[in-house]
N, C-alpha and C positions, 0 to 999 in steps of 0.2 A: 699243666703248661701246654701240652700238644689239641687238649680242648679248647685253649683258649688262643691259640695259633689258628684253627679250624675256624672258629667263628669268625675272628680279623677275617681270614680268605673270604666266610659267606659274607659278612658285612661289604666289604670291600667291592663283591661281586655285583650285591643288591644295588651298592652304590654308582657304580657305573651304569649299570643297568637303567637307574632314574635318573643318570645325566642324560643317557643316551634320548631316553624318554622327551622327557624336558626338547632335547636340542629338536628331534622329529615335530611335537608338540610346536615350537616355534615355526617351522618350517613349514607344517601342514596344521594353523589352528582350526580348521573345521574337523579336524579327527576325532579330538579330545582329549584328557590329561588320561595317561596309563600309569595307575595304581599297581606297584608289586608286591605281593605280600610272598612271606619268607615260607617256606613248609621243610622245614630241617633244611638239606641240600639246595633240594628243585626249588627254585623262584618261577611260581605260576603267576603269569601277569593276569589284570585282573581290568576290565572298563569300567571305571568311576565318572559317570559326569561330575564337572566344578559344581561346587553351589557358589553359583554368584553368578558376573557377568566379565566372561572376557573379549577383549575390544584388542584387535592389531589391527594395524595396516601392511598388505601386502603390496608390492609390484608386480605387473604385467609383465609380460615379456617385450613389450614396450614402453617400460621404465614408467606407465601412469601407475599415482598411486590409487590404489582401489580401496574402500573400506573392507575394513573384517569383518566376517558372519560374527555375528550378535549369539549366544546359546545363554537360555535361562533356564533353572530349573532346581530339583533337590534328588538328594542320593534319598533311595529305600531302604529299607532292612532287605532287600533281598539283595542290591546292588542295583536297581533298576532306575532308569533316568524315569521320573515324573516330569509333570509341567509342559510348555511345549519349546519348541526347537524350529527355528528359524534358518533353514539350510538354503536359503536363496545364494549365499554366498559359498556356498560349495557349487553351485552349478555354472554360477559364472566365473570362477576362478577354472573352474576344467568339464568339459561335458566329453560324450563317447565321438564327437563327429570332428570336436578340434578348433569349432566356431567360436570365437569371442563373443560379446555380453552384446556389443554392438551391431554386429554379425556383417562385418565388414571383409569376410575372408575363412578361407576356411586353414587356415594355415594360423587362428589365433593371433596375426599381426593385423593391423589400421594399414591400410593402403594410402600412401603419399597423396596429398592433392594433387592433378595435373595442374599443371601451367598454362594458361592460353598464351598463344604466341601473340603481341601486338600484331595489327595488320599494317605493312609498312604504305604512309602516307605519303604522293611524290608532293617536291614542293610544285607550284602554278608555275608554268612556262611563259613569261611576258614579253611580246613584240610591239615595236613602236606600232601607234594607231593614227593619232592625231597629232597633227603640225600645224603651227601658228604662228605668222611673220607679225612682229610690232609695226608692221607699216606696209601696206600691197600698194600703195601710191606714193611718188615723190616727186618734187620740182626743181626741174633743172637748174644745175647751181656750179657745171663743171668739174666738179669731184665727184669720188664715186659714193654711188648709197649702197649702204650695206645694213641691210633690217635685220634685227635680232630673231633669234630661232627658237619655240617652246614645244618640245616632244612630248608628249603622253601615251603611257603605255595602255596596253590592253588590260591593266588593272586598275586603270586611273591616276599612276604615277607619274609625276613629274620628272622627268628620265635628265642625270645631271650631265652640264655641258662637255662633261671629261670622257662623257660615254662618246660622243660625237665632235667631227671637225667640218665646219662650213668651209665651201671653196665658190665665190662669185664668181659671174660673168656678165659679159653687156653691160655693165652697171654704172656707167658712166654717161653716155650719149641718150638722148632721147629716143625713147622703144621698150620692147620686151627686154626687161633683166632675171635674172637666176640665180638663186643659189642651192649648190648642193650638199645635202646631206649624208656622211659619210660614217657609219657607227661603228665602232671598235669596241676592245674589252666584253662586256657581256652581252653586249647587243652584234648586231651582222648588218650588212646588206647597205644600200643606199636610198637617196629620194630627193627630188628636184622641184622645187618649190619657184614659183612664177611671182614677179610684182613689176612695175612700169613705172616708166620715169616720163614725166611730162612735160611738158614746158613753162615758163614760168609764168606764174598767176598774173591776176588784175586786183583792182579793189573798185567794188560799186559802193556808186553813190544817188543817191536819192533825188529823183525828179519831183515833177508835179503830181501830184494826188488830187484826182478828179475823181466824181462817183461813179462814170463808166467809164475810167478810163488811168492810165498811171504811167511816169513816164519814168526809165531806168537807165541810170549811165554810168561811166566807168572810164578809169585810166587806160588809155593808151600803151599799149603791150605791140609790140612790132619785132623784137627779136627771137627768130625760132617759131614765131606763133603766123596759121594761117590764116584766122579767123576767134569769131567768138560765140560762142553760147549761151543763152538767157534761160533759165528755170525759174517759173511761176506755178503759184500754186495757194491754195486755202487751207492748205496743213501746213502748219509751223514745223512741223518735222519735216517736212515733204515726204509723208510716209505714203500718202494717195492722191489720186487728180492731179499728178504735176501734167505740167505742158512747159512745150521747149518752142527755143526760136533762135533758128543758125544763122548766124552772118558772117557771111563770107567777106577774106579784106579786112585792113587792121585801121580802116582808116576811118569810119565811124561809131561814136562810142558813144549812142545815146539808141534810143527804139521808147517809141511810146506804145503802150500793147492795151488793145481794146476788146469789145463783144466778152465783158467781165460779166459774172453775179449782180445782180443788183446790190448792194449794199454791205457788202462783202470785205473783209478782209484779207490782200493778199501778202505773199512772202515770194521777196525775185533773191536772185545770187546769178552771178555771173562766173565764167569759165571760159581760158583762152584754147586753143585746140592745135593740135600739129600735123598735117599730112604726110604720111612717108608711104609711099606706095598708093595704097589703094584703103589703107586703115591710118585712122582719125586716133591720136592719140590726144587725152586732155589733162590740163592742169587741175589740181585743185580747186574745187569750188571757192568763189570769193565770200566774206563778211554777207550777210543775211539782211534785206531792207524789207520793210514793213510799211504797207500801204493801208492801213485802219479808217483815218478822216470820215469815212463814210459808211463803214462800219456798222451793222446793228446788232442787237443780241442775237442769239441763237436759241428759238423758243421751243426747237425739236420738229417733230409732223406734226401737219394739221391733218389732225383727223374729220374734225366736227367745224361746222360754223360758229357755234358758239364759242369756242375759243378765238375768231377771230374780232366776232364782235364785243368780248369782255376786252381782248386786248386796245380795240380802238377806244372804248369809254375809259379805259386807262389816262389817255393823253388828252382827254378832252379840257381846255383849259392851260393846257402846258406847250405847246407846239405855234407859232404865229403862223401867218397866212405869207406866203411867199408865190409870186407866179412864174411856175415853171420849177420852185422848188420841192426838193425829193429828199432833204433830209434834215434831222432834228431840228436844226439852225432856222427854217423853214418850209412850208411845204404848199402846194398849191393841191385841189381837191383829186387830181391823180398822182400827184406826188404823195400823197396820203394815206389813200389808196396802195399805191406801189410799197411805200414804206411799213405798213401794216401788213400785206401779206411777207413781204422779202424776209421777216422775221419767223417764218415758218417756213422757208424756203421756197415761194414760191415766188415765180417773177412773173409779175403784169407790166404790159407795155405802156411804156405815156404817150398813150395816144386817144383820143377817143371815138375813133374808129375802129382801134385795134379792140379795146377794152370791151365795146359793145359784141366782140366775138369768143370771147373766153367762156371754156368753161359750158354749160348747158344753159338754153332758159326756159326761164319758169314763169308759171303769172305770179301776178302779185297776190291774188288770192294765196299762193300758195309760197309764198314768202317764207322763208326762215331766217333769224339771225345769223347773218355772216354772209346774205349774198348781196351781191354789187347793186344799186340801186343808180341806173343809167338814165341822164337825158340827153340835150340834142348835144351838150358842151361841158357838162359835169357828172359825178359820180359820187356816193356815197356808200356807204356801210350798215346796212340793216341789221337794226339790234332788235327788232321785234315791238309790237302794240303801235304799230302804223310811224314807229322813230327810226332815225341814222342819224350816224355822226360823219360830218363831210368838213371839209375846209373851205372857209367863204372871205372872200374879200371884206364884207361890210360888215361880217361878224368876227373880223380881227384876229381869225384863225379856225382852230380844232372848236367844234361845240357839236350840240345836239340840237337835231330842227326835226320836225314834220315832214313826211313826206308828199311830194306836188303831185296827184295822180294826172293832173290835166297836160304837166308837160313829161311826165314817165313814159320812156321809150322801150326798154328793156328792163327784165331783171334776171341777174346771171348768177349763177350756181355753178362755185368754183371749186368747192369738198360736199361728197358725200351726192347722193339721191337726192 
């Protein structure tokens, strides 16, 4: 009985013993399993490598989980591991310096990523730039004008009417008016803004349309107004070459305006005017008239003679003989003349006196298409091989004839060498 008491105690003891094992084993699987074998009392432990393969997963001390060293191999008759052993994972589970696998520290823990702070962005600071009146001109009418107001800021926004209040002045009478601009809420500051009142218009009306010459009229404006103003010009926008013409007194409403373009199309408009002091204040331009009748195309520069003499064999056959006429309808041999260059903007006089001075001369030996071919009372257009096209009485208009060397007085070079 007390043998069999004894043994229960050593069993007992073995057995703890191989939990303990076991629990370490779990704890630390790169060690190995510890074999205890019994020798009467003393339990000698004993190193056994597994045969086989055991696989755990550990945790860091940063809770990753890390794989378990890998051990393969076989037990000997002596106890001796064979085969080989893979202890990579004993070295990064613990080494003598403290460093992790990653080697992010030597304290064995991963160091937190930093943060980059955003960099704070301000928002753009916007101040009014640009102002815009719906109307910088108005016609006296007795009430006041008040033109609408468009702010744009220095970011190109349209800045809304609540941000700002207008307050007029003068803006009733004929003169300098104002309105100011006064910004509140997110905007500041103020700005005065100028536009004029004038006195009340006219309407032109269309005279006579002659080739040098055009005549302009207009209703009778006498209240508030000191005078009137005439604007002519060969741009339908009147963007260049205008010319003016002031009259003074309400009491003439016509003006015939000459020393035009030859053939030219112009554009008049009329404007009444107020004197207050020593500055001229004006209406609005009137309705736009249009003087064309005598009109020709516009063929660009002459550069070359040759473009003038293709352009004359153009109308050869199309144009009748008129004397003293200058355009389409008819034309006499310097009207022909005149009308043929005018389309290149060039102006010859109808005269032929004058005509015999234009320009340089040449001999006729040395002739080229497109110069003037002069006698004692007519003129022609050299188009080359001893021809020009001239306008004649007997030949019923524009054609093509020989040139007369026994009555040739000149020959004039009007483009080019």
């Amino acid at each position: 009985m007390s043998n069999n008491r004894k043994n229960n105690r050593n069993y007992n003891r073995a057995l703890s013993l191989i939990l303990a094992a076991l629990m370490v084993l779990t704890a630390f699987p790169a060690v190995g399993i510890s074999a205890f074998a019994l020798d009467g009392e003393d339990v000698v432990a004993e190193n056994v490598t597994q045969t086989g393969t055991v696989e755990n997963d550990t945790q860091d001390e940063t809770g990753t989980n890390t794989p378990a060293d890998t051990v393969q191999g076989q037990t000997g008759k002596d106890g001796q591991t064979s085969g080989t052993t893979d202890t990579s994972g004993q070295e990064n589970a613990q080494n003598e310096t403290g460093t992790d696998q990653t080697g992010t520290g030597n304290s064995g823990q991963s160091e937190e990523p930093q943060t980059q702070e955003e960099p704070v962005v301000e928002a753009p600071v916007y101040v009014p730039q640009t102002f815009k009146l719906s109307k910088s001109l108005y016609e006296y009418t007795g009430s006041a004008c008040k033109p609408g107001v468009t702010v744009i800021d220095s970011g190109g926004n349209v800045i809304a009417g609540s941000m700002y209040t207008l307050t007029y002045s003068n803006n009733v009478k004929i003169g300098k008016a104002s309105v100011k601009v006064t910004f509140r809420g997110d905007y500041s500051g103020t700005k005065v803004l100028n536009f004029t009142i004038g006195p009340k218009g006219t309407t032109a009306v269309k005279g006579a349309d002659k080739a040098s010459k055009f005549t302009i009229k207009w209703k009778k404006q006498t209240a508030n107004t000191t005078g009137y103003q005439i604007q002519y010009s060969t741009s339908k926008t009147f963007a260049s070459g205008n010319k003016y013409v002031t009259i003074s007194g309400t009491k003439k409403t016509s003006r015939t305006i000459t020393k035009l373009l030859p053939l030219s199309a112009y554009y008049v408009r009329v404007r009444t005017y107020k004197t207050i002091g020593k500055t001229n204040y004006y209406s609005p331009w009137s309705n736009t008239i249009t003087y064309n009748k005598y009109a020709v195309p516009n063929m660009g520069k002459l550069t070359n003679g040759d473009q003038l003499a293709v352009l004359a064999k153009r109308y050869v056959g199309k144009i009748r003989y008129k004397w003293g006429g200058r355009t389409f309808a008819g034309v006499s041999c310097l009207g022909f003349a005149r009308l043929m260059a005018a389309m290149y903007s060039v102006n010859l006089p109808m005269s032929h006196k004058l005509i015999k001075k234009v320009g340089k001369a040449v001999s006729y030996a040395n002739a080229k298409p497109g110069d003037l071919i002069c006698y004692g009372s007519h003129v022609g257009i050299y188009i080359g091989n001893g021809k020009m096209v001239d306008s004649t009485r007997y030949r019923h208009g524009v054609s093509i004839r020989s040139v007369e060397l026994k009555k040739l007085k000149t020959v004039r070079r009007i483009v080019g060498n």
